[in-house]
C-alpha positions in Angstrom: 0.7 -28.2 0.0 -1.1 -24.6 0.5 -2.4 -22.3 -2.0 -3.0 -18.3 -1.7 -4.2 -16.3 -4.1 -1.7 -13.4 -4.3 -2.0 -10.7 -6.9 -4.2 -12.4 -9.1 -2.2 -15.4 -9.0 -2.2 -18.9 -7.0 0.8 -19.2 -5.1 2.0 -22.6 -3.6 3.4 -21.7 0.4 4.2 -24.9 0.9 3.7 -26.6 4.2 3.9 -23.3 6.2 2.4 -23.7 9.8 -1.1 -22.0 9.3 -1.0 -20.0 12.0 2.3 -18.2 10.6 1.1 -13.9 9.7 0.7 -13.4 6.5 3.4 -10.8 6.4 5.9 -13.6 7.1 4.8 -15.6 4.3 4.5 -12.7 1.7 8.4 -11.7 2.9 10.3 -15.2 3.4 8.1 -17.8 1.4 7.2 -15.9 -1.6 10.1 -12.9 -1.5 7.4 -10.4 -1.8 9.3 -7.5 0.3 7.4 -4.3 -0.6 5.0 -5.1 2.2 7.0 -4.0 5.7 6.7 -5.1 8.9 6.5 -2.1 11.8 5.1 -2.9 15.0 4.2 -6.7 14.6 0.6 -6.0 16.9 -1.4 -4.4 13.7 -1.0 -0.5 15.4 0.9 1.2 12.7 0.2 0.3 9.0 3.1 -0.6 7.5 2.0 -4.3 6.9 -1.1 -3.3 4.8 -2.4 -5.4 2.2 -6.0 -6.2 0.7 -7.8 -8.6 1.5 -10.8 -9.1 -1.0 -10.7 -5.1 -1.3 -10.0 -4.2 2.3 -7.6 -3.0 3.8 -6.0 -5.1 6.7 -2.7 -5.9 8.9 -0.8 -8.5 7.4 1.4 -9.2 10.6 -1.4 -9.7 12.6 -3.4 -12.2 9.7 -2.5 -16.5 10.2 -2.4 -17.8 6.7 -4.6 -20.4 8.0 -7.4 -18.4 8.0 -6.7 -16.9 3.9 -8.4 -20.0 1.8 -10.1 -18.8 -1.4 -9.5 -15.0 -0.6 -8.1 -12.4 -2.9 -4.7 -10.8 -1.4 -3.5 -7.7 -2.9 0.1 -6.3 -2.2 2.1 -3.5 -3.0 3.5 -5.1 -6.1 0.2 -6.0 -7.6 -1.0 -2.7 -7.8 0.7 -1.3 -10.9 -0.5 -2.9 -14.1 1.5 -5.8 -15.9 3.0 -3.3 -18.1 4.5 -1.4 -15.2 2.2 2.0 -15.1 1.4 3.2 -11.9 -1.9 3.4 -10.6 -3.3 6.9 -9.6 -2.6 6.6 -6.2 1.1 5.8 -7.0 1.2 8.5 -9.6 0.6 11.1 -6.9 2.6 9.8 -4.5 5.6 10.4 -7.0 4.1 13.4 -8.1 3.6 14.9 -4.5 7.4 13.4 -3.2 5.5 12.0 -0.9 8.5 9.4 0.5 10.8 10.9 3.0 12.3 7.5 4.4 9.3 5.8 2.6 9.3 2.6 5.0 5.5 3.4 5.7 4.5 4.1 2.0 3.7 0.7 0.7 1.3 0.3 3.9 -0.2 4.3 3.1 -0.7 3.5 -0.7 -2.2 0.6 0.1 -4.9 2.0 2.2 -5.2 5.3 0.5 -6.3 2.5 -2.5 -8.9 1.2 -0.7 -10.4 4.1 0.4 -10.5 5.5 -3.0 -11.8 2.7 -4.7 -14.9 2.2 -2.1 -15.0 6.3 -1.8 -13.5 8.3 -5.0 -14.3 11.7 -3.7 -13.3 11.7 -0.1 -13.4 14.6 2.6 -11.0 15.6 4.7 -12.8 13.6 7.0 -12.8 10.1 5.3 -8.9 10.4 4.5 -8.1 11.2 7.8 -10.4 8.3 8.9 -9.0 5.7 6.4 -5.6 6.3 7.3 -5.6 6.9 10.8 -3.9 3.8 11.6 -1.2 4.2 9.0 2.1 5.6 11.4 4.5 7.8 9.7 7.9 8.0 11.4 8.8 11.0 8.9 5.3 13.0 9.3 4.4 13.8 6.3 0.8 13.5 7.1 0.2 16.8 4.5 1.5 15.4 1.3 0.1 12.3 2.5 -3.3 14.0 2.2 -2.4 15.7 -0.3 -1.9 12.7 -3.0 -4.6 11.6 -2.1 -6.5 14.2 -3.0 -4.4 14.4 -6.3 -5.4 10.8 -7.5 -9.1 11.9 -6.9 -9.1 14.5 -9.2 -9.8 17.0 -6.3 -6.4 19.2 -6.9 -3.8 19.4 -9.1 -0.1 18.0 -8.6 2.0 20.3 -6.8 5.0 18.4 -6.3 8.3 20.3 -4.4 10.8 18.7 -6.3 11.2 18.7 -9.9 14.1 15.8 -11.1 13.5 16.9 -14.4 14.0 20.9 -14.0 17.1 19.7 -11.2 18.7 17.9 -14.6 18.4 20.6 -16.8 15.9 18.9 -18.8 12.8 21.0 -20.0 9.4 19.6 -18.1 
C-alpha cells in the first residue's frame, strides 16, 4: 500500500505502478479532477500542482518519486469552510475563465508566486507564468488578477451577475 500526502491529508493509492504521473493518480485513483491534463510532456501548465510550495507538472511527476512530500491541488486551496483564497477571489472578480480548462493550472501558479513574491512586477508575473498555455488568451485579465489578489489594483471585473439579475451590488 502507498501513501501521499494530498491536501493536507494522507491518501492511500494503493498498489499504483510508481512510475505512473501524478496527474493520473490525482484524476483516476483519488477522483481529484480539478487538476487537467493538456499536453502530457509538462509544456503548457494545465497539470500544475505544488509540490512542498512549488509549483510543478503533475503529468510529467512518477508517484514513485512523491514519499513524504506536501502535494497541493486545486481543491485544497480554498479553506475547509469553502472561502476562496485571494487568488481565487480575483479570478472570479476579474472573469478571468473564458473556456477555463487552463485555470486550475494558472491559479495554481499564480499561488506560488504570490506566496514566495506578494508584490510582483510585471516582470515576475510574466516569468512565473510563462509556461502556463491559454488556448482562450486571456493573458490580460490573467495579469490582471493577479495583481488584484496583491493588493496592487482594484477589481475591475466586466461582468457584473449581480447588476445582469437586477439585484443591487
Amino acid at each position: 500500500m502507498a501513501t501521499l500526502q494530498i491536501n493536507g491529508q494522507t491518501l492511500d493509492i494503493g498498489t499504483i505502478d510508481p512510475s505512473t504521473p501524478l496527474l493520473w493518480v490525482l484524476r483516476d485513483t483519488l477522483g481529484l479532477v480539478g487538476t487537467k491534463y493538456g499536453c502530457g510532456i509538462a509544456q503548457c501548465g494545465a497539470c500544475t500542482v505544488h509540490l512542498n510550495g512549488a509549483p510543478v507538472r503533475s503529468c510529467q511527476i512518477p508517484v514513485g518519486n512523491l514519499t513524504n512530500e506536501a502535494i497541493t491541488t486545486i481543491e485544497g486551496l480554498a479553506a475547509a469552510d469553502g472561502s476562496l483564497t485571494k487568488v481565487q477571489a480575483a479570478w472570479v472578480a476579474e472573469d478571468v475563465p473564458q473556456c477555463g480548462y487552463c485555470q486550475a493550472g494558472q491559479i495554481m501558479s499564480a499561488t506560488a508566486l504570490l506566496q514566495r513574491n506578494p508584490n510582483p512586477t510585471d516582470a515576475d508575473i510574466d516569468a512565473a507564468m510563462s509556461g502556463n498555455l491559454c488556448r482562450c488568451a486571456t493573458y490580460t485579465r490573467i495579469k490582471r488578477a493577479i495583481k488584484v489578489a496583491a493588493g496592487q489594483q482594484p477589481a475591475t471585473a466586466f461582468y457584473n451577475a449581480a447588476a445582469v439579475n437586477g439585484e443591487r451590488a
